[in-house]
C-alpha positions as CSV (number, residue, x, y, z in Angstrom):
1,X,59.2,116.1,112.0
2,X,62.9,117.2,111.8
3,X,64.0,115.1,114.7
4,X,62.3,112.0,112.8
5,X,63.8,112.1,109.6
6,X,66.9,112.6,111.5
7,X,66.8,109.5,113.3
8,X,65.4,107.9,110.5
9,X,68.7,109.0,108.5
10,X,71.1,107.6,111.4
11,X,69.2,104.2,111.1
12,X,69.7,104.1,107.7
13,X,73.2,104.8,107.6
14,X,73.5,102.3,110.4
15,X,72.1,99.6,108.3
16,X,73.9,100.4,105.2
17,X,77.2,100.1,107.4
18,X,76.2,97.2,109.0
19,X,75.5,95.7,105.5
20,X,78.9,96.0,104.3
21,X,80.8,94.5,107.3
22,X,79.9,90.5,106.5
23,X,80.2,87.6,109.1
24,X,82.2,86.3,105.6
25,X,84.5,88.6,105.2
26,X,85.7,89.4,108.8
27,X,86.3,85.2,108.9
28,X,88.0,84.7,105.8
29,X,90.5,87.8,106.9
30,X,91.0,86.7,110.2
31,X,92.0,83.0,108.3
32,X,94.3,84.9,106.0
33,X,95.9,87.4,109.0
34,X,96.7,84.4,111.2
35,X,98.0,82.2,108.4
36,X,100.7,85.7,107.2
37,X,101.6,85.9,111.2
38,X,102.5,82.5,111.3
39,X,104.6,82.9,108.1
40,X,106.4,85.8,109.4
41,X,106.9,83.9,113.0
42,X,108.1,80.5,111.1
43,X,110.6,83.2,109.1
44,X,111.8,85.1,112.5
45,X,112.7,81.4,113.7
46,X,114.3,80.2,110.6
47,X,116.8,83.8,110.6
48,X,117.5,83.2,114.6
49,X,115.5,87.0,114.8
50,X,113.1,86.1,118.3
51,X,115.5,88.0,120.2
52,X,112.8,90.1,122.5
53,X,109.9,89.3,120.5
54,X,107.7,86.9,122.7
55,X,106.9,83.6,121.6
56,X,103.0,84.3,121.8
57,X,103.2,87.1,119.7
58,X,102.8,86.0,116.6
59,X,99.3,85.2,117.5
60,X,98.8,89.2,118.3
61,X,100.9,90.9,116.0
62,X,99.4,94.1,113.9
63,X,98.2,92.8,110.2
64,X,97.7,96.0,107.2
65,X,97.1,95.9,104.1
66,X,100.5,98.5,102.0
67,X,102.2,98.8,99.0
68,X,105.3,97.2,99.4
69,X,107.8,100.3,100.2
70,X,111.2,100.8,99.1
71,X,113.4,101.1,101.8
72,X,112.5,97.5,102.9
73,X,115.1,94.7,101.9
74,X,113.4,91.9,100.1
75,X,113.8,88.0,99.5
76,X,112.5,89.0,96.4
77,X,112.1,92.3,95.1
78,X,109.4,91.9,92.5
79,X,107.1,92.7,95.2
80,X,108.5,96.2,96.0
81,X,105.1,98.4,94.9
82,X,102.8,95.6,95.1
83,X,100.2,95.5,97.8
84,X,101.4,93.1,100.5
85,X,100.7,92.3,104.2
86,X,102.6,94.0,106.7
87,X,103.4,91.8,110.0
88,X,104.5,93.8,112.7
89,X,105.2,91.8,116.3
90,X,105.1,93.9,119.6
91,X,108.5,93.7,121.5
92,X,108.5,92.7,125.3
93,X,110.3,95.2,127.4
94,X,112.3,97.8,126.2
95,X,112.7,98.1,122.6
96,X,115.7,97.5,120.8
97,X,117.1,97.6,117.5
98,X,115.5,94.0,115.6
99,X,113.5,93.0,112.8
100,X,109.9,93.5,114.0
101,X,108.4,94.5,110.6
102,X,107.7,92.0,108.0
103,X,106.1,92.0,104.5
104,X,104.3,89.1,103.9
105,X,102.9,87.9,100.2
106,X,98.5,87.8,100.4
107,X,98.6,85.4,98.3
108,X,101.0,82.6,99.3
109,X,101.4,83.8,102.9
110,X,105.4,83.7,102.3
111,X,107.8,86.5,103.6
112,X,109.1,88.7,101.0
113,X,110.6,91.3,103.0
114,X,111.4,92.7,105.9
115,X,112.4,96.1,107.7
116,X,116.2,95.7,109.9
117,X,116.7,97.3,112.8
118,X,113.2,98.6,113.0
């Protein structure tokens, strides 16, 4: 009976986390991810920043969710502690010193910070 309720328990939980990871969500996320790369990627251009970063990696760079950190400098500092996105491009090759880190308004999708030499 043990070995029932057990695998009842695992289906269960399976279900109930199953539940909570919608078809919605993960779409309107991804919509939202790819629009803050392409902010960040329009911003590298626009400050002459590719340097190693390859031009197809916008499309593949790293999206989380922080609190806007101090030690970043900002185009505008009102977001320092508010949650932002944080764009971060792979470099081709051997890292070097350049701006790889980017913080990236949810809201607007506009660059409000960024990381140097990171």
């Amino acid at each position: 009976m043990s070995n029932k309720l057990k695998s009842a328990g695992v289906l269960l939980l399976s279900l109930w986390i199953m539940a909570g990871c919608s078809p919605e969500q993960t779409a309107e996320e991804t919509a939202e991810h790819r629009e803050a790369r392409q902010a960040a990627w329009n911003f590298v251009q626009e400050m002459g920043w590719a340097g190693t970063l390859d031009e197809s990696s916008w499309e593949t760079a790293a999206v989380e969710r922080i609190v806007a950190p101090d030690y970043y400098e900002y185009v505008d500092a009102s977001f320092e502690g508010e949650e932002v996105l944080l764009i971060t491009f792979p470099e081709e090759g051997e890292p070097v010193a350049s701006v790889t880190h980017f913080l990236v308004d949810k809201e607007t999708n506009e660059v409000v910070g960024f990381l140097p030499g990171a």
